[in-house]
C-alpha positions in Angstrom: -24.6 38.6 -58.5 -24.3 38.4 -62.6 -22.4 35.0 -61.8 -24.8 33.5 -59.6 -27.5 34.3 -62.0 -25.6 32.8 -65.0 -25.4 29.4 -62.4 -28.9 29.6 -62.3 -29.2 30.1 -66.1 -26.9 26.8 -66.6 -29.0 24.9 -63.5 -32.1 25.2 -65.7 -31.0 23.6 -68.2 -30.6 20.0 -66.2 -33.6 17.7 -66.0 -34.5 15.3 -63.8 -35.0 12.4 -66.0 -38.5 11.1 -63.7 -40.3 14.7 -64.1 -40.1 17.0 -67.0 -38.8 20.0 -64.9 -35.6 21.2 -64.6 -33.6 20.7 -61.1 -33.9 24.6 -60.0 -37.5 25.0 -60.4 -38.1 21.5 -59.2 -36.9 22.9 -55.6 -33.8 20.6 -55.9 -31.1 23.5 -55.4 -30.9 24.4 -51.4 -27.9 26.5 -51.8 -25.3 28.1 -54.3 -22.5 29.4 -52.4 -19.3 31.5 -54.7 -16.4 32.4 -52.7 -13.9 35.3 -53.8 -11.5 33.1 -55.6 -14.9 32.0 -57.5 -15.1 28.4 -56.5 -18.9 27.7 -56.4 -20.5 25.3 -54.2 -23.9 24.1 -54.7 -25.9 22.6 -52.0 -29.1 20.3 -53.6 -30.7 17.3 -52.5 -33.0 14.4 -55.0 -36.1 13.7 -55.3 -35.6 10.8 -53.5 -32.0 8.8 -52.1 -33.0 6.1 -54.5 -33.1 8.7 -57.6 -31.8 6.6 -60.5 -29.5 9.6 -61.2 -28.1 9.8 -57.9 -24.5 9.2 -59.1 -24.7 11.2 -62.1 -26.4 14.4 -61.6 -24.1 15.9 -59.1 -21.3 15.0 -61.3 -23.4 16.7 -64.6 -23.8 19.6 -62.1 -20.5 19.9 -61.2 -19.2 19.5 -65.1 -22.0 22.7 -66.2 -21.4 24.6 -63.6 -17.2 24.4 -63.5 -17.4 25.2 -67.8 -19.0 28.7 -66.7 -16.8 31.5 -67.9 -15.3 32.9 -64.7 -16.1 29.7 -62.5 -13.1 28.5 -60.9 -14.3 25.4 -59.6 -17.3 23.4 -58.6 -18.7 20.9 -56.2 -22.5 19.6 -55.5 -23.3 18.3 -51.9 -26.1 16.2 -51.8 -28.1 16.5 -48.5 -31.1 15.3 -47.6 -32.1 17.1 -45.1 -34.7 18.8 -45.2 -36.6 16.2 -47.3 -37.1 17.1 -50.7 -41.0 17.4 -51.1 -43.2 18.7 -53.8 -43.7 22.4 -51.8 -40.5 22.8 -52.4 -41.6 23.4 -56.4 -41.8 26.8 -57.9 -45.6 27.8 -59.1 -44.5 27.2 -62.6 -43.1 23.8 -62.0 -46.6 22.9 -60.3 -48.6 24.3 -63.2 -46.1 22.7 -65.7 -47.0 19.1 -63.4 -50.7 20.0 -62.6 -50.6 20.5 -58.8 -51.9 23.8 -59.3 
């Protein structure tokens, strides 16, 4: 459990580059998956499949996540389904945006 909150710790500090928010509380991370050998995978999706940071972000992702003390490995799938939509946000990301 300390690991997986230490991946979210390290998820909060990557920003989409279109909306001042970091990925986790932007609803982009679906899934963060650590097996026992400590090999973390992270399912997330975009904000949209023509995200200008479509090739780079999983990789930035992966590169974070993998240089966590105790992380053995990592790898992002991208999935887009469901749809990323902006429900998916925590309250805080709303408020920080001004749907709320």
């Amino acid at each position: 459990m300390e690991l997986e909150n230490t991946i979210v710790d390290v998820l909060k500090t990557i920003y989409d580059p279109e909306i001042p928010v970091d990925i986790y509380e932007l609803g982009l991370i679906y899934e963060v998956k650590i097996d026992a050998e400590k090999n973390v995978t992270i399912e997330m999706t975009l904000t949209s499949p023509n995200c200008p940071v479509a090739e780079s972000m999983p990789k930035d992702v992966e590169d974070k996540v993998a240089a966590i003390e105790g992380v053995t490995s990592a790898v992002v799938n991208i999935v887009f389904d469901p749809a990323w939509d902006k429900d998916m946000m925590s309250e805080e990301a709303k408020l920080e945006l001004g749907f709320l």
